[in-house]
Structures are given as C-alpha cells and as structure tokens.
Jmol script that loads the backbone (N, CA, C; Angstrom):
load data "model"
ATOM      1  N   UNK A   1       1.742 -11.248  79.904  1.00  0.00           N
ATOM      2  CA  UNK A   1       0.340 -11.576  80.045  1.00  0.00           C
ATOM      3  C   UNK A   1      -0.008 -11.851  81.515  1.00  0.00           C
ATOM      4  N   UNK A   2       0.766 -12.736  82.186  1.00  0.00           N
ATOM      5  CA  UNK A   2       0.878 -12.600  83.427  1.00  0.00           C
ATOM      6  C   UNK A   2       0.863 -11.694  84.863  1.00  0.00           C
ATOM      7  N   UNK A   3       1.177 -10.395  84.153  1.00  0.00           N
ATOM      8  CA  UNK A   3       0.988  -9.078  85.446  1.00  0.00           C
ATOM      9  C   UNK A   3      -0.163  -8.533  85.056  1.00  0.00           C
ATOM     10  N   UNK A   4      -0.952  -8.590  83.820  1.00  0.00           N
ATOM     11  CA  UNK A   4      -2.086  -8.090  83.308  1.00  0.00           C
ATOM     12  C   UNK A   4      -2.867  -8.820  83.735  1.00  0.00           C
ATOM     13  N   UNK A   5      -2.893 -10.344  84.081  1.00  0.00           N
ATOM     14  CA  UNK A   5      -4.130 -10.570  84.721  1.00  0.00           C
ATOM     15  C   UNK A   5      -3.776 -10.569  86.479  1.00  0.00           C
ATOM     16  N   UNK A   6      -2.358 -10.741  86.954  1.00  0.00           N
ATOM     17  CA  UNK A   6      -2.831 -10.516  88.117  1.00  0.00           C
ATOM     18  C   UNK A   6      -3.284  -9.045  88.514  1.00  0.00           C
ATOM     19  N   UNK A   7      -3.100  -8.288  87.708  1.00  0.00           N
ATOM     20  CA  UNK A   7      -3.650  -6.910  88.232  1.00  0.00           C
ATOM     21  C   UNK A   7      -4.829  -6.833  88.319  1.00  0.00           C
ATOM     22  N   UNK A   8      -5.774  -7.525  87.506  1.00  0.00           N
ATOM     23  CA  UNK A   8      -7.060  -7.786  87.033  1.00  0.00           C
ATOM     24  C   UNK A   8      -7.623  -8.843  88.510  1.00  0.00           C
ATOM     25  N   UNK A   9      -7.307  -9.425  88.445  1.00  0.00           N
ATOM     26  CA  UNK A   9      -7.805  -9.867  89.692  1.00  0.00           C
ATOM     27  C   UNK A   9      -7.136  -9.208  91.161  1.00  0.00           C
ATOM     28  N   UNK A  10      -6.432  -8.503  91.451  1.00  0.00           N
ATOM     29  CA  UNK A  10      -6.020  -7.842  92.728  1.00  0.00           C
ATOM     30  C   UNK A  10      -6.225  -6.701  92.716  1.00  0.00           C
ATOM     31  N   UNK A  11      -6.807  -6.071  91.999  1.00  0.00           N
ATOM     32  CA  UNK A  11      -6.977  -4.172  91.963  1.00  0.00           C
ATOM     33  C   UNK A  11      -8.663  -4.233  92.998  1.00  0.00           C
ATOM     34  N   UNK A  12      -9.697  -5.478  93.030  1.00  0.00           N
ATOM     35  CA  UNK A  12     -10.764  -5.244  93.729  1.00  0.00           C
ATOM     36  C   UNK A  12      -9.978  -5.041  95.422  1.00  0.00           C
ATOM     37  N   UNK A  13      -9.162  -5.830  95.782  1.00  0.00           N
ATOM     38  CA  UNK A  13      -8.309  -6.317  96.532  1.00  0.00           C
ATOM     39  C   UNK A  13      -8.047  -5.148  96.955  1.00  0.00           C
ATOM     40  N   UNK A  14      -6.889  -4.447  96.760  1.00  0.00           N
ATOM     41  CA  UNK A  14      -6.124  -3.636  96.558  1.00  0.00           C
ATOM     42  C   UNK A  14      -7.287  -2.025  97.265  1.00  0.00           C
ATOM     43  N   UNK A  15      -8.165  -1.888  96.485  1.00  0.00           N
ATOM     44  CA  UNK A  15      -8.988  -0.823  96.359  1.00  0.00           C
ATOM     45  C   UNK A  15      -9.630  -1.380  97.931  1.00  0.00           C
ATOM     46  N   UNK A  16     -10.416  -2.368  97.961  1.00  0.00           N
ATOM     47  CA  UNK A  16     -10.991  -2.455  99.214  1.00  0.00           C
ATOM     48  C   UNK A  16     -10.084  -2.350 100.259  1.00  0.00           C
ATOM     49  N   UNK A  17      -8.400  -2.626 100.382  1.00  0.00           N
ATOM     50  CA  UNK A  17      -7.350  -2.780 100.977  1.00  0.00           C
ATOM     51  C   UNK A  17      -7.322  -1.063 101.698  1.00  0.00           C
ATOM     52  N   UNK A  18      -7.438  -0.239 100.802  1.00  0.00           N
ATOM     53  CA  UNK A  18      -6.829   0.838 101.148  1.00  0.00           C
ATOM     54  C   UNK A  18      -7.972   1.924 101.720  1.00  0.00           C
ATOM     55  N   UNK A  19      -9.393   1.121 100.835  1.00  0.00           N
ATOM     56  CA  UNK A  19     -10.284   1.907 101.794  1.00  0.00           C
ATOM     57  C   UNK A  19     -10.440   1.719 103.091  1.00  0.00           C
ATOM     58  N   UNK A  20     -10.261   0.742 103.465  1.00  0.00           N
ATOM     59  CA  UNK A  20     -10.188   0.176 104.758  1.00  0.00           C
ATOM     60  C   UNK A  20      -9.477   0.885 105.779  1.00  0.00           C
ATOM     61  N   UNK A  21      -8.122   1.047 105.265  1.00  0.00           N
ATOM     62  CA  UNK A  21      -6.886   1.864 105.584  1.00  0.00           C
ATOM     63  C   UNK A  21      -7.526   3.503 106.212  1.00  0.00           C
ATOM     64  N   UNK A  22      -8.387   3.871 104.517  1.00  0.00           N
ATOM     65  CA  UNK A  22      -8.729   5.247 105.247  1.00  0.00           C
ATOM     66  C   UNK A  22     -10.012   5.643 105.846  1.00  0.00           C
ATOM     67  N   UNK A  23     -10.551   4.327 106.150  1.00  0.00           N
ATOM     68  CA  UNK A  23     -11.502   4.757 106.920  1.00  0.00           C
ATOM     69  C   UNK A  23     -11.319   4.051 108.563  1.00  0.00           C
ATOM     70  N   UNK A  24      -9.598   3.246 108.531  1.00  0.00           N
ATOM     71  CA  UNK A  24      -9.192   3.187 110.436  1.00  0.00           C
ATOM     72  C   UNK A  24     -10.123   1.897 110.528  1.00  0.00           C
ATOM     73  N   UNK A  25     -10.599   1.097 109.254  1.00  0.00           N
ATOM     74  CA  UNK A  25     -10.716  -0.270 109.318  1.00  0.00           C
ATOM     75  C   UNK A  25     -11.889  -0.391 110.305  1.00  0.00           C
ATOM     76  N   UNK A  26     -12.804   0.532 110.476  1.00  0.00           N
ATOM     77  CA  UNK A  26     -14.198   0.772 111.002  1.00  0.00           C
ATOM     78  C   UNK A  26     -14.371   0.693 112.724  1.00  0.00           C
ATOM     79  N   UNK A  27     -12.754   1.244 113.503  1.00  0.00           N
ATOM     80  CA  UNK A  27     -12.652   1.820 114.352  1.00  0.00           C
ATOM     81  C   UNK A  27     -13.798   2.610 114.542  1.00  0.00           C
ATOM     82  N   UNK A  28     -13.516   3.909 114.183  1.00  0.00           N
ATOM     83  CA  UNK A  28     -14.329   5.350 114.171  1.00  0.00           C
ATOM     84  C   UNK A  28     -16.049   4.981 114.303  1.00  0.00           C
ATOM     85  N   UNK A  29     -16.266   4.328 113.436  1.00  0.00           N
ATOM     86  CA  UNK A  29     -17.808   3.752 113.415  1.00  0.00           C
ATOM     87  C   UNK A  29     -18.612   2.704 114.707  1.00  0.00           C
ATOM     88  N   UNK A  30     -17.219   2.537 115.538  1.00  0.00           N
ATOM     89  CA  UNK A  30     -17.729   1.605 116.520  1.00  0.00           C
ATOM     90  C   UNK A  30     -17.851   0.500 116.317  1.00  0.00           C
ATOM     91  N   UNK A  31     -17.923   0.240 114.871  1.00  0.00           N
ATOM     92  CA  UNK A  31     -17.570  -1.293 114.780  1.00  0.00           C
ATOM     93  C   UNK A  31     -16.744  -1.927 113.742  1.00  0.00           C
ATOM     94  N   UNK A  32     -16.297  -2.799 114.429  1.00  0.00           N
ATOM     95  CA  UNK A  32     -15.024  -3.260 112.760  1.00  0.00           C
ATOM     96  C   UNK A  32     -15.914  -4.046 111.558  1.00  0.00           C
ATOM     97  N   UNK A  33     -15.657  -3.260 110.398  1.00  0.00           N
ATOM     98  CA  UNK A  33     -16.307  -3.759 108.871  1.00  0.00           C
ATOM     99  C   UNK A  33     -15.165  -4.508 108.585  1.00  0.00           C
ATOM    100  N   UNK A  34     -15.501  -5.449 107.565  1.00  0.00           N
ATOM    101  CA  UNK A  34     -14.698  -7.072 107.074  1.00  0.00           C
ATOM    102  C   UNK A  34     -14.697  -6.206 105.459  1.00  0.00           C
ATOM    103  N   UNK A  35     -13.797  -7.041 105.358  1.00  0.00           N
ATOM    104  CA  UNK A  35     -13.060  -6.656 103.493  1.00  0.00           C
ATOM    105  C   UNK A  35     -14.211  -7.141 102.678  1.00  0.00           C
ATOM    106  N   UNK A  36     -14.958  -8.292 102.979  1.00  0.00           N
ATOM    107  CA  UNK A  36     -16.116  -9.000 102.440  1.00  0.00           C
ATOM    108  C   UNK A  36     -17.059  -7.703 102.491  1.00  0.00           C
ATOM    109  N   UNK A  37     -17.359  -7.300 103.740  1.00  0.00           N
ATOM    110  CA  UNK A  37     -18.328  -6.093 103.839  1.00  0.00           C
ATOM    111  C   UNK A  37     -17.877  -4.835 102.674  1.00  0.00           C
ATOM    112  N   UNK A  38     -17.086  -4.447 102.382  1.00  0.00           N
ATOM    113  CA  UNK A  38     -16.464  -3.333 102.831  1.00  0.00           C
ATOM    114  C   UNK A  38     -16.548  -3.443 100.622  1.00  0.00           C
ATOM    115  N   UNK A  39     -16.435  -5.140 100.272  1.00  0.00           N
ATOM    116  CA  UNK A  39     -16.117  -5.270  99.354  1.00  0.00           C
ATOM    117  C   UNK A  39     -17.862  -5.191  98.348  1.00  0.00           C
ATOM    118  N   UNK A  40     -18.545  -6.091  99.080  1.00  0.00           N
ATOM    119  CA  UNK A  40     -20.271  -5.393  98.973  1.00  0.00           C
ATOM    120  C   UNK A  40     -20.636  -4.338  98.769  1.00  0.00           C
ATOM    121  N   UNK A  41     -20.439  -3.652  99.717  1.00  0.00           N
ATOM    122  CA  UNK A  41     -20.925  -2.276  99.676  1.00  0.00           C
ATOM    123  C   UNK A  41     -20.310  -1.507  98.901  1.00  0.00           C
ATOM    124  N   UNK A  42     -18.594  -1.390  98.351  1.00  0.00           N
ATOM    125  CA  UNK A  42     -18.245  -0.991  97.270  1.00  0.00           C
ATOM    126  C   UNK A  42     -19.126  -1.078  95.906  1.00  0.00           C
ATOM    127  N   UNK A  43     -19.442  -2.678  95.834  1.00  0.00           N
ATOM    128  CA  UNK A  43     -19.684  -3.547  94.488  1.00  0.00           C
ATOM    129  C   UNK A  43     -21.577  -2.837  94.378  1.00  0.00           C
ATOM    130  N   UNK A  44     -21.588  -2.663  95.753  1.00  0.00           N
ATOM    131  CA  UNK A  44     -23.630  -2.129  95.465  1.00  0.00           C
ATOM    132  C   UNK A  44     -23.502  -0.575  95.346  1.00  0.00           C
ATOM    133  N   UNK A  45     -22.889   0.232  95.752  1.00  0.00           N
ATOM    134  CA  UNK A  45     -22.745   1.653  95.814  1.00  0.00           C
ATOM    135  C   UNK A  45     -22.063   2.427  94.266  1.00  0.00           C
ATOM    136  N   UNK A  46     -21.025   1.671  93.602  1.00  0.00           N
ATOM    137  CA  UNK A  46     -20.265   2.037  92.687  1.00  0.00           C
ATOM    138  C   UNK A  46     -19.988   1.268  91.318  1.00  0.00           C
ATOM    139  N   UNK A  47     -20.639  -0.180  91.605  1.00  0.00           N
ATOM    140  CA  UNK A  47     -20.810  -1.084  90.546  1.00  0.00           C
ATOM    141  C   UNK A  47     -19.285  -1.471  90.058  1.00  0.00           C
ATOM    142  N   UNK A  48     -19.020  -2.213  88.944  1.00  0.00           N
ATOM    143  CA  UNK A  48     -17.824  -3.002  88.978  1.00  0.00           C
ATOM    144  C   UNK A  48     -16.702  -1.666  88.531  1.00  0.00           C
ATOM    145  N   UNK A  49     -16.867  -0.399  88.111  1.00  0.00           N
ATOM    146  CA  UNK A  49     -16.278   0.128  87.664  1.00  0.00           C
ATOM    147  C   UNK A  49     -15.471   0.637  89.347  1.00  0.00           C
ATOM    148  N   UNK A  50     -16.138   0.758  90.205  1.00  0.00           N
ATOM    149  CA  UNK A  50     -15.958   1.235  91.808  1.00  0.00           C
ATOM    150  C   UNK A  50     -14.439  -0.038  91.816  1.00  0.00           C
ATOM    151  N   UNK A  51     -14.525  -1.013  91.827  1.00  0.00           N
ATOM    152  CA  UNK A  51     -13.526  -2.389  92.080  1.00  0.00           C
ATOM    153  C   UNK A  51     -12.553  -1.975  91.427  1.00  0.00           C
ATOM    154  N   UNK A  52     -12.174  -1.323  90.212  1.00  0.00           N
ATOM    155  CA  UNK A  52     -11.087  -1.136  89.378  1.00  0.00           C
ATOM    156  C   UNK A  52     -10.514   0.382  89.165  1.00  0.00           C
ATOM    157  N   UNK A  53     -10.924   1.168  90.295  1.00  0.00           N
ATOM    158  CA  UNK A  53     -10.422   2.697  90.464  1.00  0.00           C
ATOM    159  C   UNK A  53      -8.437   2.437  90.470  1.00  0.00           C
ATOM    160  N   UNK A  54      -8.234   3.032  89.946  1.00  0.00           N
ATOM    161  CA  UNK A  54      -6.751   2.922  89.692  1.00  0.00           C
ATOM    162  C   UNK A  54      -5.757   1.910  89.591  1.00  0.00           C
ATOM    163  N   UNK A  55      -6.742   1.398  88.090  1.00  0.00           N
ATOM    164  CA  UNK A  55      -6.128   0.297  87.068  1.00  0.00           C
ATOM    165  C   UNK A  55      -4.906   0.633  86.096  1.00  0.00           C
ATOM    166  N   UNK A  56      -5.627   1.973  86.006  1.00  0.00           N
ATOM    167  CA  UNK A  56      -4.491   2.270  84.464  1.00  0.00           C
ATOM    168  C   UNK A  56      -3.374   2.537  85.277  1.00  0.00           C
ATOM    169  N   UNK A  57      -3.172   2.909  86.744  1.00  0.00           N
ATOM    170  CA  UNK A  57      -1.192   3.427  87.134  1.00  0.00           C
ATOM    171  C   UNK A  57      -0.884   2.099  87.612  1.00  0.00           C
ATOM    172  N   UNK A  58      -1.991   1.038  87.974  1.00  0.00           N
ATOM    173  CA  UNK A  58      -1.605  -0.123  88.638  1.00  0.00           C
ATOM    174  C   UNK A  58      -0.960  -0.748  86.798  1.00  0.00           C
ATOM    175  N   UNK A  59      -1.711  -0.477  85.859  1.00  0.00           N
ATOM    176  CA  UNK A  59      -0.985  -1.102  84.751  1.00  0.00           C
ATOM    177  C   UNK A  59       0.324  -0.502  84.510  1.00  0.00           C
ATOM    178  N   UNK A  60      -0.012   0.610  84.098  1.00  0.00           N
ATOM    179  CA  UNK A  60       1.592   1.662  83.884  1.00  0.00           C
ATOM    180  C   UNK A  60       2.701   1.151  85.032  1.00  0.00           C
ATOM    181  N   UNK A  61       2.776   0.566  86.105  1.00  0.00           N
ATOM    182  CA  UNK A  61       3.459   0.668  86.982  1.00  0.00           C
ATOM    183  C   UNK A  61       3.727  -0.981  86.778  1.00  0.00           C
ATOM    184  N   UNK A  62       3.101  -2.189  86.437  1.00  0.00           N
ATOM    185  CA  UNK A  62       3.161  -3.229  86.113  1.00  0.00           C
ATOM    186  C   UNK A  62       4.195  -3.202  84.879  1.00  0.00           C
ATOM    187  N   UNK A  63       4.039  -2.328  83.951  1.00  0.00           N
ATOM    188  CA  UNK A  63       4.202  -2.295  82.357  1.00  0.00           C
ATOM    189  C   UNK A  63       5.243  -2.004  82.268  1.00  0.00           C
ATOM    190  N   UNK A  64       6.313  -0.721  83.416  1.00  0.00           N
ATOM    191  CA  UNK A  64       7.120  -0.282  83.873  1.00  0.00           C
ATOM    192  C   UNK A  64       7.941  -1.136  84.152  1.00  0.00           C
ATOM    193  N   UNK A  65       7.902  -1.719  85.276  1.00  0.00           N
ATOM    194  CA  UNK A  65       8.789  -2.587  86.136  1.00  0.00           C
ATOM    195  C   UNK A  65       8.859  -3.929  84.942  1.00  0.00           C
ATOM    196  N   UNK A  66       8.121  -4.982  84.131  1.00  0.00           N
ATOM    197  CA  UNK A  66       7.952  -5.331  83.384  1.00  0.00           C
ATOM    198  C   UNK A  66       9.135  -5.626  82.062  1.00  0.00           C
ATOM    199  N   UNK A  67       8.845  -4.095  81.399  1.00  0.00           N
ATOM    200  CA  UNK A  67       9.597  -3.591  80.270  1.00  0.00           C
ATOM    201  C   UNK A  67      10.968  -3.852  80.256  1.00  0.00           C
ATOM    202  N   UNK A  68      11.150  -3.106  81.688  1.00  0.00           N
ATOM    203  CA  UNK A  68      12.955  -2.745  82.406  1.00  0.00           C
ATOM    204  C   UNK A  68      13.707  -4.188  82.657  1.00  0.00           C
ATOM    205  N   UNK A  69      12.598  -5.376  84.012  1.00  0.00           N
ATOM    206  CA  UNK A  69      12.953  -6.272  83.785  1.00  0.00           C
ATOM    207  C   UNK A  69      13.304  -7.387  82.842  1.00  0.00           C
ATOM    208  N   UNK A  70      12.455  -7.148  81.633  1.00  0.00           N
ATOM    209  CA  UNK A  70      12.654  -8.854  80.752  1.00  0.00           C
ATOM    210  C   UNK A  70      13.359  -8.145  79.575  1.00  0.00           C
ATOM    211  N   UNK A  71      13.836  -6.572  79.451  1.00  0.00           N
ATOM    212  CA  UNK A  71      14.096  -5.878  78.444  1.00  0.00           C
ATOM    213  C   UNK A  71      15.555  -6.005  78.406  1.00  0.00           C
ATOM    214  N   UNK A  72      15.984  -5.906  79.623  1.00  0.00           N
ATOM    215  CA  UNK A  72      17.285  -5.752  79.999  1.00  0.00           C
ATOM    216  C   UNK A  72      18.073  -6.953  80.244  1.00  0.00           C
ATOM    217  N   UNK A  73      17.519  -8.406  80.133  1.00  0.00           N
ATOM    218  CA  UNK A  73      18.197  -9.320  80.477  1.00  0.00           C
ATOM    219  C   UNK A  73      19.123  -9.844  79.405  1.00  0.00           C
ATOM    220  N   UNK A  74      18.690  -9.638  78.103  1.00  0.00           N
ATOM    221  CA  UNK A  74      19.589 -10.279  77.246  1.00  0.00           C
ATOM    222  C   UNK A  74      21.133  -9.427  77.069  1.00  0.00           C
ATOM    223  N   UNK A  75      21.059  -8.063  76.960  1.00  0.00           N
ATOM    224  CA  UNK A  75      21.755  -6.808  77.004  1.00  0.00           C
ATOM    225  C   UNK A  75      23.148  -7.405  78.192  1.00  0.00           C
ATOM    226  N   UNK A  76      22.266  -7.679  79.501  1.00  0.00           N
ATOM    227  CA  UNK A  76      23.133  -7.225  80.503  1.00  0.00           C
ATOM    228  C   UNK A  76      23.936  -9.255  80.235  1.00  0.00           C
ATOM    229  N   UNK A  77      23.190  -9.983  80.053  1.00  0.00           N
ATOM    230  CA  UNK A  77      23.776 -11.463  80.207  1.00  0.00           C
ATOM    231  C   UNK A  77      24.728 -11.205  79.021  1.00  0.00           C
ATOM    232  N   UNK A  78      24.875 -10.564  77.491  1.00  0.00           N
ATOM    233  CA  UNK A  78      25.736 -10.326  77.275  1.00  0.00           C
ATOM    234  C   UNK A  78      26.856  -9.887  77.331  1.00  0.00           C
ATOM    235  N   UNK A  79      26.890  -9.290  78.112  1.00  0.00           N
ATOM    236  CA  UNK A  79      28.025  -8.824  79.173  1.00  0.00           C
ATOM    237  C   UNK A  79      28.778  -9.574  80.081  1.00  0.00           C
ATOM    238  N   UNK A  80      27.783 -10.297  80.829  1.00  0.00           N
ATOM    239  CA  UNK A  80      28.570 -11.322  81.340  1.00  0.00           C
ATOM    240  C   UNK A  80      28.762 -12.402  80.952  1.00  0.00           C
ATOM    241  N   UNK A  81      28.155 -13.188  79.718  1.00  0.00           N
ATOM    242  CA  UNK A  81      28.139 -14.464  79.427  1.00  0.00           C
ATOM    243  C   UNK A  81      29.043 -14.222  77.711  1.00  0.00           C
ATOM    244  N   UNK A  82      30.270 -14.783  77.587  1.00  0.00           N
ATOM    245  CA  UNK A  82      30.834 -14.485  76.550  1.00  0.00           C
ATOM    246  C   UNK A  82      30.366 -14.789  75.030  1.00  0.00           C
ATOM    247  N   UNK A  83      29.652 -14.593  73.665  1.00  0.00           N
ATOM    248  CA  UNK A  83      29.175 -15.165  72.978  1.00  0.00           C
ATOM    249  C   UNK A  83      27.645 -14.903  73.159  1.00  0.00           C
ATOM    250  N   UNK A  84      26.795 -14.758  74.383  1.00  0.00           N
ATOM    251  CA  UNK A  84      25.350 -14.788  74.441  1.00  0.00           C
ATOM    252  C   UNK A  84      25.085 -13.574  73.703  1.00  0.00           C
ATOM    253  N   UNK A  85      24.467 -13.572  72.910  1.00  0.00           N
ATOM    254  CA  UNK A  85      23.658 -12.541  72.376  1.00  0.00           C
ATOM    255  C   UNK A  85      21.798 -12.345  72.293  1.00  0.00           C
ATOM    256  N   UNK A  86      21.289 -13.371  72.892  1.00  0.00           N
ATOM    257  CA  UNK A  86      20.220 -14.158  72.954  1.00  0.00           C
ATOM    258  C   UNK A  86      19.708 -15.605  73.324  1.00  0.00           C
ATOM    259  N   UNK A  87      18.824 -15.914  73.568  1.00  0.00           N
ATOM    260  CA  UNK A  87      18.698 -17.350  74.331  1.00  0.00           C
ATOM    261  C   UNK A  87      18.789 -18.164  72.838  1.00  0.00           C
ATOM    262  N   UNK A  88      18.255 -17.697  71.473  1.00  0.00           N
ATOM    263  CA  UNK A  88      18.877 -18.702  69.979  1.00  0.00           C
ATOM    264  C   UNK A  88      20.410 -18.947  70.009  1.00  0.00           C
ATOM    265  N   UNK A  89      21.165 -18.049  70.711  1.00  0.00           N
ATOM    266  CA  UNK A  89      22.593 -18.451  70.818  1.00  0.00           C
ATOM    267  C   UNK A  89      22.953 -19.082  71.254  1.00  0.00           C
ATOM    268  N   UNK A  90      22.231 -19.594  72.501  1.00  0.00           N
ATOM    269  CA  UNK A  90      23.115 -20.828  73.312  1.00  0.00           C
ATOM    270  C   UNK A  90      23.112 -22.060  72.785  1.00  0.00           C
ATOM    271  N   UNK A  91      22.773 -22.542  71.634  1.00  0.00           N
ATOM    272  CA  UNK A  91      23.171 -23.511  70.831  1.00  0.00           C
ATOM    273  C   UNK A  91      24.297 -23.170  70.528  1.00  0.00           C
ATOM    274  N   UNK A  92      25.022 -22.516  70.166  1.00  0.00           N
ATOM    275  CA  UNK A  92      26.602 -22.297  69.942  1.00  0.00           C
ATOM    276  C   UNK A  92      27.222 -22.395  70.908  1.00  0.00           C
ATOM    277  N   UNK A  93      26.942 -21.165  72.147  1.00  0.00           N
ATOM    278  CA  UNK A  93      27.713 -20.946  73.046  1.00  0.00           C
ATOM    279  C   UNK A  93      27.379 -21.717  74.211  1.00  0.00           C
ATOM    280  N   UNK A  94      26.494 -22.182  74.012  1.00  0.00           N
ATOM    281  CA  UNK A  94      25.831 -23.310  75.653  1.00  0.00           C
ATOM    282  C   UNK A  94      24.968 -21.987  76.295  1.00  0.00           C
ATOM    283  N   UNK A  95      24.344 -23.199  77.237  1.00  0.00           N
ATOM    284  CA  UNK A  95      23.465 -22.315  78.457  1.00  0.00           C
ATOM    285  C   UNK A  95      24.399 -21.532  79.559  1.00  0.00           C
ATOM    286  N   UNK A  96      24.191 -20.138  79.595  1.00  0.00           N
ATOM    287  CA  UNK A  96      25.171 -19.805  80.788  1.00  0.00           C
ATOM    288  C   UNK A  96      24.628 -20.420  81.732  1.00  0.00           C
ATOM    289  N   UNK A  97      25.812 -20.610  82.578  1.00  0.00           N
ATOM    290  CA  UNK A  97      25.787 -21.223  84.188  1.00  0.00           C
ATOM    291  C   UNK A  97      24.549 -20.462  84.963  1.00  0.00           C
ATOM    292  N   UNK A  98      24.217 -20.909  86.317  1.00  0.00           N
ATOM    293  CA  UNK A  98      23.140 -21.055  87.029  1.00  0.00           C
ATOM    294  C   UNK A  98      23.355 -19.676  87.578  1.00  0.00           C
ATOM    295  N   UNK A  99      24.696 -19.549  88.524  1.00  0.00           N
ATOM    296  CA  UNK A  99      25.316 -18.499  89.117  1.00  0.00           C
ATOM    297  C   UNK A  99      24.938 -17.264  87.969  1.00  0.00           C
ATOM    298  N   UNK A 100      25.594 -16.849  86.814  1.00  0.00           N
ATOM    299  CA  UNK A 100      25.236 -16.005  85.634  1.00  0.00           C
ATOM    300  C   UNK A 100      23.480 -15.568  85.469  1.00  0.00           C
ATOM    301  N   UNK A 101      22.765 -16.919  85.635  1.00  0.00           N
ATOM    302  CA  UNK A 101      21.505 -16.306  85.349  1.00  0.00           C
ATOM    303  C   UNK A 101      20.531 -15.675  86.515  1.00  0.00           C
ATOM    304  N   UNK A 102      21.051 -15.811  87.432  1.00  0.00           N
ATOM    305  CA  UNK A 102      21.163 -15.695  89.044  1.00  0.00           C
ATOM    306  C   UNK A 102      21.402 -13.892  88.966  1.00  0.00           C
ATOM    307  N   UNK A 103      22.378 -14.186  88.586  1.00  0.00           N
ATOM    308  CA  UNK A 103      22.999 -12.773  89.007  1.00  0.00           C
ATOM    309  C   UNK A 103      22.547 -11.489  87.942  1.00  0.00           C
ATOM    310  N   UNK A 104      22.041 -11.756  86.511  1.00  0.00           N
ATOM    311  CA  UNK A 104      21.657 -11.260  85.424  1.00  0.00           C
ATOM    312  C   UNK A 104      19.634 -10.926  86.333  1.00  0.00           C
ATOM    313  N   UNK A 105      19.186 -11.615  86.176  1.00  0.00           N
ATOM    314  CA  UNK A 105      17.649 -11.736  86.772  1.00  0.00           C
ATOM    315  C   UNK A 105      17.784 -11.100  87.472  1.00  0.00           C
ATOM    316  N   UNK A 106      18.895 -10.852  88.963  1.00  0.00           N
ATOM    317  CA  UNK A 106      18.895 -10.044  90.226  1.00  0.00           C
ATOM    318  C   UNK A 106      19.131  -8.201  90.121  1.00  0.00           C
ATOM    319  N   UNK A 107      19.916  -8.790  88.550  1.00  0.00           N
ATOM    320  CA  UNK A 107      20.356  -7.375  88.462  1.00  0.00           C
ATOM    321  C   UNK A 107      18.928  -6.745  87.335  1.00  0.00           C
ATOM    322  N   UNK A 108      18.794  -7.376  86.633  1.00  0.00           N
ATOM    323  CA  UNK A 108      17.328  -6.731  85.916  1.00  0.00           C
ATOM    324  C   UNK A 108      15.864  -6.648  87.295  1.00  0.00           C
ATOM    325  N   UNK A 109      15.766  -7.398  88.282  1.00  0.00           N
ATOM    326  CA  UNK A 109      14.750  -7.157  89.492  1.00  0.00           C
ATOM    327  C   UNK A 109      15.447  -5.822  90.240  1.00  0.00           C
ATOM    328  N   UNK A 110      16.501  -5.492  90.341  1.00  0.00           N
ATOM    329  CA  UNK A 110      16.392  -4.176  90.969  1.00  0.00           C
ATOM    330  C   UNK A 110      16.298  -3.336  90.450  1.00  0.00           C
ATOM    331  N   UNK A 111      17.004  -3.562  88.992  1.00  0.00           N
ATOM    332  CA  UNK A 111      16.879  -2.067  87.952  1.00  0.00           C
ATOM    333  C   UNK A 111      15.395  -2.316  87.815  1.00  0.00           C
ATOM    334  N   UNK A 112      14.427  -3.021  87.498  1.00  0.00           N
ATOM    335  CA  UNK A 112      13.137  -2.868  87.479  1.00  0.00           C
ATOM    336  C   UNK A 112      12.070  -2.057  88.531  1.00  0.00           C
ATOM    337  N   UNK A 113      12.949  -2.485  90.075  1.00  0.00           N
ATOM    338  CA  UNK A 113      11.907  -1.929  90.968  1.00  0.00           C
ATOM    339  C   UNK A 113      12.302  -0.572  91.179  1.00  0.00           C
ATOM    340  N   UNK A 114      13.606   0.314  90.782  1.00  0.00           N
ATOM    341  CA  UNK A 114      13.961   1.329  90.813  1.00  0.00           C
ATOM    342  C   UNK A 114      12.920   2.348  89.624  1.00  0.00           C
ATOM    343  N   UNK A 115      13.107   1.668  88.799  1.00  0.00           N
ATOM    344  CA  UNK A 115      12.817   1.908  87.557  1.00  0.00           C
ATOM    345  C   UNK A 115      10.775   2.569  87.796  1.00  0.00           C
TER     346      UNK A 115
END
end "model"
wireframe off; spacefill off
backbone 0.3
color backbone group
C-alpha cells in the first residue's frame, strides 16, 4: 500500500522533474522557470490528468520491484535460517538473528532492483 501511494504523490514531481530536464530548465528561453512554475502551467494547460502521465509503468515498475522483494524473503530466509518456513514459525524455531535478516532483505533488495 505504501509504494502505491508514494507513487501517487511523486509522479506530479517526477513529470514536472523531467520536463524541466527537456526543456534545459528554461536556459533556452532566457530565463530560468521554477518547478512551482513549470508545475502551474502543467496543472492549467493539461489539467490533473497532465500531473500523472506515466503512472501505469511508474506502477508496473513499483509492483515489480515490490513482488520480487517481499516475495522472495521467506523462500530465501529458509535457506538460511534452519526450521523458518515463515514468520508463524518462529514460535518454534525463534526469531532468526539480526545478521540473517540483514543479509535475507539485502539479498531480496538487489534481486528486486535487478528484477
């Protein structure tokens, strides 16, 4: 729920970010336009739908990295943690160590950003 709303609030961000980018951040025009400006004139020219131009790959790409990360943690901590089969297990088997969940999280954050 958490990457769904920050996407929701950073895609106006994001979009004004890059127009900026391709228009040389109002070099060319002789004068420098502000993200505030830049974010106006989006919001009066294109209306709120203009603020959220490439939501759905900013989601797919959230949903992606996401999936891979929190999908893969129980899988791979079984592997290293003897007995874990799930976080209901560690009533039997205890909480794996700090180091273990360290290293499980690090390894699901890269397979995620590859991913």
């Amino acid at each position: 729920m958490a990457p769904s709303i920050s996407i929701l609030l950073t895609s106006p961000i994001d979009v004004v970010k890059s127009r900026m980018q391709v228009h040389g951040e109002g070099v060319k025009c002789g004068f420098q336009r502000t993200a505030f400006g830049e974010l106006r004139e989006l919001f009066l020219k294109e209306g709120l739908s203009g603020c959220y131009r490439g939501l759905g790959i900013s989601i797919l790409r959230e949903a992606s990295l996401n999936v891979m990360r929190l999908g893969l943690y129980d899988p791979i901590m079984s592997l290293v943690h003897t007995g874990y089969y799930d976080m209901a297990s560690t009533k039997e088997t205890g909480l794996p160590p700090l180091y273990k969940r360290l290293l499980c999280g690090s390894i699901c954050g890269i397979v995620g950003s590859v991913a």
